[in-house]
N, CA, C and O atoms as CSV, one atom per row, in Angstrom:
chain,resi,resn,atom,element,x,y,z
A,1,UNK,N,N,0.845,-1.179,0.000
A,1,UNK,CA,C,0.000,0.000,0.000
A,1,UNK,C,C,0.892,1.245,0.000
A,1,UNK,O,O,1.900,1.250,0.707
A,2,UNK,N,N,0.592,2.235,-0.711
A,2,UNK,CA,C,1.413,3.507,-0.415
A,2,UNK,C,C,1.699,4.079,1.120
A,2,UNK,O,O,2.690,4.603,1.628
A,3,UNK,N,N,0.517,3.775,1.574
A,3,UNK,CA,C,0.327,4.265,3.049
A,3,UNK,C,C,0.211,3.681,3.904
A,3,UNK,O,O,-0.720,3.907,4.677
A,4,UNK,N,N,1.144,2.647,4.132
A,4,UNK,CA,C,1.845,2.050,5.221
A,4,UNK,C,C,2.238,2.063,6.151
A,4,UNK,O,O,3.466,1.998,6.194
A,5,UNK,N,N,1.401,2.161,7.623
A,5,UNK,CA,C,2.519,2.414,8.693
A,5,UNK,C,C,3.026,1.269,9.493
A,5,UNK,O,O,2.310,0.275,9.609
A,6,UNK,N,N,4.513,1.329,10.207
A,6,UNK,CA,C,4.841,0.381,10.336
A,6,UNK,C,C,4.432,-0.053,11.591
A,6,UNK,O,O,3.773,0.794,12.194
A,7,UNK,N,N,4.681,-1.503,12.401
A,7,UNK,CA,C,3.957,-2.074,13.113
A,7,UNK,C,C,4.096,-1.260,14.687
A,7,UNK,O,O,3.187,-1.113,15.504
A,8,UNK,N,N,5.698,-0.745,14.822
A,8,UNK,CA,C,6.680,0.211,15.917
A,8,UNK,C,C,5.698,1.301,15.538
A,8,UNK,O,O,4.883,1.186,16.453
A,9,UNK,N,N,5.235,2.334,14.733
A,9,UNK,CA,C,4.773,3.481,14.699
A,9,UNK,C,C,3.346,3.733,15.229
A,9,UNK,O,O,2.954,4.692,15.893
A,10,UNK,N,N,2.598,2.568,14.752
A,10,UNK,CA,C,1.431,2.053,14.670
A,10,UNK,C,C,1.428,1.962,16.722
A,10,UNK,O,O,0.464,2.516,17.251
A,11,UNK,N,N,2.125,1.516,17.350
A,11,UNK,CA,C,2.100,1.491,19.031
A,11,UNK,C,C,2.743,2.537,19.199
A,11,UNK,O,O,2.682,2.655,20.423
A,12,UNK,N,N,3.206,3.217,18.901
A,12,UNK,CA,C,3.747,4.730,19.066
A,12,UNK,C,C,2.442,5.531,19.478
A,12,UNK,O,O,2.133,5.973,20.584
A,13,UNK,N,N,1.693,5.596,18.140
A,13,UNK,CA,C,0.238,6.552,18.384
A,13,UNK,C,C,-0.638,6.230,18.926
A,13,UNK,O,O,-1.630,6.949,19.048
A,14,UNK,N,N,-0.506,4.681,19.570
A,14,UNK,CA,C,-1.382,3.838,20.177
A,14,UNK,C,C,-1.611,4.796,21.819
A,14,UNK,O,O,-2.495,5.449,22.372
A,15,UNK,N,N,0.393,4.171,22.191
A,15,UNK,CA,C,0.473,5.112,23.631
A,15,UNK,C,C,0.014,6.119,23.244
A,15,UNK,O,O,-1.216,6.141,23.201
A,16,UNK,N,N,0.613,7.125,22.889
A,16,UNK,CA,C,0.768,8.867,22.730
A,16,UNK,C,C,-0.782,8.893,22.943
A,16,UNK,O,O,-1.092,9.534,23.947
A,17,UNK,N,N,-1.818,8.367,22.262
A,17,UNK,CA,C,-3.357,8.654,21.821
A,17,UNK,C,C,-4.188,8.442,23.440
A,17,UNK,O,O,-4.984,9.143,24.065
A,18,UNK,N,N,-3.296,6.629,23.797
A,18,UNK,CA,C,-3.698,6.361,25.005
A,18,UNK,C,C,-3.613,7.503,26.516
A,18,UNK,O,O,-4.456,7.613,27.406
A,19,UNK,N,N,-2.255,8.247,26.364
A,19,UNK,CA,C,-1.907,8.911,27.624
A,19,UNK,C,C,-3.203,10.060,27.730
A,19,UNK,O,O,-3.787,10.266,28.794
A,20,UNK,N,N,-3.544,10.759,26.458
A,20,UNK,CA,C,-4.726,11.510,26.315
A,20,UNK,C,C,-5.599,11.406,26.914
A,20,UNK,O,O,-5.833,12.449,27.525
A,21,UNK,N,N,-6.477,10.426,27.149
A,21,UNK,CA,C,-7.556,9.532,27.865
A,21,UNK,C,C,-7.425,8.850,28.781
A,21,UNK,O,O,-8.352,8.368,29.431
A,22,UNK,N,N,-6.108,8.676,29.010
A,22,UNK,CA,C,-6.054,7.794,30.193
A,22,UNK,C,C,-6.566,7.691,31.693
A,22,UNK,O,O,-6.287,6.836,32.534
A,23,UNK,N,N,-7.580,9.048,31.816
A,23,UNK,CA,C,-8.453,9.207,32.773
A,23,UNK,C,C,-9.584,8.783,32.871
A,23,UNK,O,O,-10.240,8.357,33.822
A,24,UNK,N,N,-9.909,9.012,31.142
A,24,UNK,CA,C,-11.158,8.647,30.830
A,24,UNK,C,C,-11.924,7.819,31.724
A,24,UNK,O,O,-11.509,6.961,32.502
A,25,UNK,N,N,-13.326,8.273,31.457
A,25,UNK,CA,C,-14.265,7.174,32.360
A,25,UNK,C,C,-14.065,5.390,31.354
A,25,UNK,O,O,-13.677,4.233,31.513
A,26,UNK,N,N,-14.626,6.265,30.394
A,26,UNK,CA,C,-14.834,5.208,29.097
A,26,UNK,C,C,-13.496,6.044,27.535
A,26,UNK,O,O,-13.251,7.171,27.105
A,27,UNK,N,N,-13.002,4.525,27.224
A,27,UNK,CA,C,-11.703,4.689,26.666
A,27,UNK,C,C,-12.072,3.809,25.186
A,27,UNK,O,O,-12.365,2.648,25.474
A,28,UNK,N,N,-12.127,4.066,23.733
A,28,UNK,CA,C,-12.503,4.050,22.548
A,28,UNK,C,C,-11.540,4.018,21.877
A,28,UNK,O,O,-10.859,4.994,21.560
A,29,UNK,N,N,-11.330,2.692,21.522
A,29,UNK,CA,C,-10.128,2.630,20.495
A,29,UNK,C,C,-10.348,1.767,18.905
A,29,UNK,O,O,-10.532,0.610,18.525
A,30,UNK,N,N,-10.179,3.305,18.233
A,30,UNK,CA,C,-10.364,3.051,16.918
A,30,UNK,C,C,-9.500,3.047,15.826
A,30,UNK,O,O,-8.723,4.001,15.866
A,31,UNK,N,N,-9.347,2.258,14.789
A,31,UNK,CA,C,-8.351,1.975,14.464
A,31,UNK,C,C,-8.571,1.969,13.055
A,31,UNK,O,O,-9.788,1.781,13.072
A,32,UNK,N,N,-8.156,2.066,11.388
A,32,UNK,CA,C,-8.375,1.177,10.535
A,32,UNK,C,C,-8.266,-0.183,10.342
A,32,UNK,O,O,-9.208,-0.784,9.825
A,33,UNK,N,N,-7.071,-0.874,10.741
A,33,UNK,CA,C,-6.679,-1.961,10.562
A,33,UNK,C,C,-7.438,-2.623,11.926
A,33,UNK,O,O,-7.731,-2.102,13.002
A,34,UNK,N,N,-7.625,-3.976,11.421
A,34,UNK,CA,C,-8.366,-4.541,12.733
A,34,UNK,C,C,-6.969,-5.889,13.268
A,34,UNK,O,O,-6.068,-6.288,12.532
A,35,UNK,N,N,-7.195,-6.277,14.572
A,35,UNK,CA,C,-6.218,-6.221,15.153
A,35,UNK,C,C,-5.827,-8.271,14.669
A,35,UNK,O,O,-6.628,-9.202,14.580
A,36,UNK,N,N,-4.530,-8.254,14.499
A,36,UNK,CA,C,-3.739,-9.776,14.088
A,36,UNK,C,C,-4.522,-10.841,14.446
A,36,UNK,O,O,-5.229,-10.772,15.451
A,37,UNK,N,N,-4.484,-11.919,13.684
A,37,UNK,CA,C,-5.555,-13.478,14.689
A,37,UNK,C,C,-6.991,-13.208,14.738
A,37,UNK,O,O,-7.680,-13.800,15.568
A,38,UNK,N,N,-7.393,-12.550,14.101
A,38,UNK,CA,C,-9.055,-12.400,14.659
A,38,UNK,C,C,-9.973,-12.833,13.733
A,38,UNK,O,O,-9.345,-13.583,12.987
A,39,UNK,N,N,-10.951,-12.779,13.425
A,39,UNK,CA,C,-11.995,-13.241,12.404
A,39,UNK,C,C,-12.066,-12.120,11.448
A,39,UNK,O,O,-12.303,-12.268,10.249
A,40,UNK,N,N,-11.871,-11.102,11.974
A,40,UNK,CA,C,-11.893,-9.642,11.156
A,40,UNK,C,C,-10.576,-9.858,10.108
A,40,UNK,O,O,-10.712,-9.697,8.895
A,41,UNK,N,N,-9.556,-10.162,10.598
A,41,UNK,CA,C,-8.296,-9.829,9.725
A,41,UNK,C,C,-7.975,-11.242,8.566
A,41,UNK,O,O,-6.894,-11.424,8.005
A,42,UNK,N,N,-8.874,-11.883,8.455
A,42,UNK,CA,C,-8.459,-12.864,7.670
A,42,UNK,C,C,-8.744,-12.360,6.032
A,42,UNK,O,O,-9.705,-11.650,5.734
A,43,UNK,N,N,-7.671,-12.892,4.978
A,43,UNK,CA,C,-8.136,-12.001,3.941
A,43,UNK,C,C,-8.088,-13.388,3.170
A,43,UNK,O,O,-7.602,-14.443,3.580
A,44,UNK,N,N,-8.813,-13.093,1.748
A,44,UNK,CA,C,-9.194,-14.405,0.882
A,44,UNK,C,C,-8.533,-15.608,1.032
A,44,UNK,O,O,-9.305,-16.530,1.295
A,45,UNK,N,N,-7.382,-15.911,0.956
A,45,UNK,CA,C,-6.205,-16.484,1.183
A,45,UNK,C,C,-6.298,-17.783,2.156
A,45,UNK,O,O,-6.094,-18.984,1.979
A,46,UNK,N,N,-6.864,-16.667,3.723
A,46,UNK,CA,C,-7.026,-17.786,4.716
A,46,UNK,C,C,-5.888,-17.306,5.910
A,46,UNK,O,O,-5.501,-17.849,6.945
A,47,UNK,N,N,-5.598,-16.192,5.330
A,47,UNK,CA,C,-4.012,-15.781,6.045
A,47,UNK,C,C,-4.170,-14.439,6.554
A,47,UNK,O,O,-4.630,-13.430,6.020
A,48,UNK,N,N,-3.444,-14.752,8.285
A,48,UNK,CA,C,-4.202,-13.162,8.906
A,48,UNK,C,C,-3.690,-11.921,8.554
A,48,UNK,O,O,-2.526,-11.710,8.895
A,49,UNK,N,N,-4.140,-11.259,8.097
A,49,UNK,CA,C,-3.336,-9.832,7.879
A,49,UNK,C,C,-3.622,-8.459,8.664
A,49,UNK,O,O,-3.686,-7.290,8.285
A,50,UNK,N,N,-3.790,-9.184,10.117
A,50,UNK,CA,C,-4.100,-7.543,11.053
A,50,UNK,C,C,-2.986,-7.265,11.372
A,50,UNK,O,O,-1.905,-7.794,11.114
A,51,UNK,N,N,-3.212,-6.570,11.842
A,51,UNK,CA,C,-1.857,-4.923,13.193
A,51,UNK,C,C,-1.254,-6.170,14.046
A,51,UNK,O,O,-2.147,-7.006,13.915
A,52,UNK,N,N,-0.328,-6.714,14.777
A,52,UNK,CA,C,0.234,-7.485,15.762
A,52,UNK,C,C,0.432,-6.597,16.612
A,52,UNK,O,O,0.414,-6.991,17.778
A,53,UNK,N,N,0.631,-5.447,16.426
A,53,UNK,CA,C,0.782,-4.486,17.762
A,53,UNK,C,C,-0.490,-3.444,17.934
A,53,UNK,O,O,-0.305,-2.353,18.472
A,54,UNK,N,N,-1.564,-3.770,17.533
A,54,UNK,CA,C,-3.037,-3.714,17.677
A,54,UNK,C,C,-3.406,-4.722,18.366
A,54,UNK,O,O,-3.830,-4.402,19.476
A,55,UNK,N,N,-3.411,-5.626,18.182
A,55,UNK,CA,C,-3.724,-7.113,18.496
A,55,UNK,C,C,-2.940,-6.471,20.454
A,55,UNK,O,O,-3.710,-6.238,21.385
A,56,UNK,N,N,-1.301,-6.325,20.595
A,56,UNK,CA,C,-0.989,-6.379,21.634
A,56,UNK,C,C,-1.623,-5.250,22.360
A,56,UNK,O,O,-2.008,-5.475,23.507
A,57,UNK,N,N,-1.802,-3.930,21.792
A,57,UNK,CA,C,-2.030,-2.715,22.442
A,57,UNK,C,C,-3.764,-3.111,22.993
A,57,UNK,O,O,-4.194,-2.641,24.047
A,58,UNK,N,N,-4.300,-3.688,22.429
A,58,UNK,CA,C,-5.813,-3.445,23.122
A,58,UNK,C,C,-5.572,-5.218,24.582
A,58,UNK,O,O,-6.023,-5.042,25.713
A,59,UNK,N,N,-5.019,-6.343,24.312
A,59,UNK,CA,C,-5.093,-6.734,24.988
A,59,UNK,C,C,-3.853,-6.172,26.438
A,59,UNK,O,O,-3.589,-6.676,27.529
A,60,UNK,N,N,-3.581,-5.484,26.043
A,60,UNK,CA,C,-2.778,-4.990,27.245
A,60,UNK,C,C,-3.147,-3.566,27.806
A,60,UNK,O,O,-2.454,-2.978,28.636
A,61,UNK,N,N,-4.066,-3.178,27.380
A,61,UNK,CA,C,-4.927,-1.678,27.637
A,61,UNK,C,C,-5.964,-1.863,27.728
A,61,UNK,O,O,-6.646,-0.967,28.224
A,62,UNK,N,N,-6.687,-3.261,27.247
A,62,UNK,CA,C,-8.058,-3.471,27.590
A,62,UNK,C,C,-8.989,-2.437,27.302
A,62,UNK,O,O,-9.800,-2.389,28.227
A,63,UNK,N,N,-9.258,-1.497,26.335
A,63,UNK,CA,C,-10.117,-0.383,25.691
A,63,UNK,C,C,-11.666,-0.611,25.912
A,63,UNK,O,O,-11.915,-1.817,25.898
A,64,UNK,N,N,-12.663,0.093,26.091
A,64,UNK,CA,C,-14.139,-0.695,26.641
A,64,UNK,C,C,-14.667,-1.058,25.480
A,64,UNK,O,O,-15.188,-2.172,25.425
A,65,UNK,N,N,-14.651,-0.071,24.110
A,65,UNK,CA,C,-14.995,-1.090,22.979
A,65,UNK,C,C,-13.982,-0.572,21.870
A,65,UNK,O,O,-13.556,0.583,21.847
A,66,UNK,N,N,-13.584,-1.743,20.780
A,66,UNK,CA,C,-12.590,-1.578,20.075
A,66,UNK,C,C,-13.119,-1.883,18.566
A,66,UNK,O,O,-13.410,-2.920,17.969
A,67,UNK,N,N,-13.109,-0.327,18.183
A,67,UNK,CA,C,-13.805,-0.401,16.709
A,67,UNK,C,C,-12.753,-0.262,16.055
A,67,UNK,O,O,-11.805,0.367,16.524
A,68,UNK,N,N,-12.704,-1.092,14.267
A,68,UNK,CA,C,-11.816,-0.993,13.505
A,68,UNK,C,C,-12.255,-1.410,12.226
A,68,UNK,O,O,-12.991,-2.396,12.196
A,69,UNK,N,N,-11.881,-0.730,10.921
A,69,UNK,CA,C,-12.127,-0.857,9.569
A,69,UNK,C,C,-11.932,-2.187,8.859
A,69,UNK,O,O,-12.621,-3.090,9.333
A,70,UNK,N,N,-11.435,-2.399,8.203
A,70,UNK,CA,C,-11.074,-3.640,7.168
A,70,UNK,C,C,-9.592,-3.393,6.679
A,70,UNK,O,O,-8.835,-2.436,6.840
A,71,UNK,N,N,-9.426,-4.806,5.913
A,71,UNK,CA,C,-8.001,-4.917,5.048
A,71,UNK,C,C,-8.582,-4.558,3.666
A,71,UNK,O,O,-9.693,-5.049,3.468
A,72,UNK,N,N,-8.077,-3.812,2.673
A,72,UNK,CA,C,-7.932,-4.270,1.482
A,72,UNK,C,C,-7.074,-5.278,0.667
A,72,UNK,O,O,-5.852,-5.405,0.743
A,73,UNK,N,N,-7.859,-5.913,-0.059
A,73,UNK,CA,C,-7.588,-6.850,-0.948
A,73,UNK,C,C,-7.731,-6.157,-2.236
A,73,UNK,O,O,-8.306,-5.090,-2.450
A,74,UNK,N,N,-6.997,-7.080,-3.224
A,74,UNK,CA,C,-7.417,-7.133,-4.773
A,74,UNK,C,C,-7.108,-8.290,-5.475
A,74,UNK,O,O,-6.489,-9.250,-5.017
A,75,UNK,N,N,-7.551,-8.177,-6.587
A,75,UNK,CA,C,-7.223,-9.591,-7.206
A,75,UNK,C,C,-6.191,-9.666,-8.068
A,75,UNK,O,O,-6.052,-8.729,-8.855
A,76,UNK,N,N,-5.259,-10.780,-8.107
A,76,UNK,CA,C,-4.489,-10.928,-8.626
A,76,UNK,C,C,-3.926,-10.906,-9.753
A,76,UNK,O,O,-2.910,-10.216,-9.663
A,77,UNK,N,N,-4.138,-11.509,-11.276
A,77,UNK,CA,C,-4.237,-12.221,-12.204
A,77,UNK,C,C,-3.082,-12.793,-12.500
A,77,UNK,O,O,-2.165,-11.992,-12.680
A,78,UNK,N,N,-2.811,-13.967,-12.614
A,78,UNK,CA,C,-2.113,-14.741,-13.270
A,78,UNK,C,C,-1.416,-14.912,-14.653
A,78,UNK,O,O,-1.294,-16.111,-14.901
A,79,UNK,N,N,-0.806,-13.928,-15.858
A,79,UNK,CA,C,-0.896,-14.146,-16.908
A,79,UNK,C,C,0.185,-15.818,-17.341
A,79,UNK,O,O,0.221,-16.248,-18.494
């Protein structure tokens, strides 16, 4: 993808975003990419393609609900 961020940057803005709220009553973590291993991140293939440091940042911050977009795909062709 052109717009790639990497997996280190991606928990960079995770904290930085987290310290913001970190009072919060209720804490909302939204994301595009949905997080590594999940039912969400599986793409045609069969093969997971979420965040791994999404995946770590919400189970180690525990967020009250954790909304997140999709992967894009496209199709291949074979010539």
């Amino acid at each position: 993808m052109p717009y790639e961020i990497q997996e280190e940057d991606i928990l960079v803005k995770a904290e930085t975003g987290w310290k913001d709220v970190q009072d919060a009553r209720w804490k909302i973590f939204e994301t595009h990419t949905p997080p590594s291993h999940t039912k969400l991140d599986r793409v045609q293939r069969g093969q997971h393609a979420g965040g791994r440091s999404i995946r770590n940042f919400i189970e180690h911050k525990q967020p009250d609900p954790v909304i997140c977009g999709l992967i894009h795909e496209h199709a291949v062709s074979i010539l």
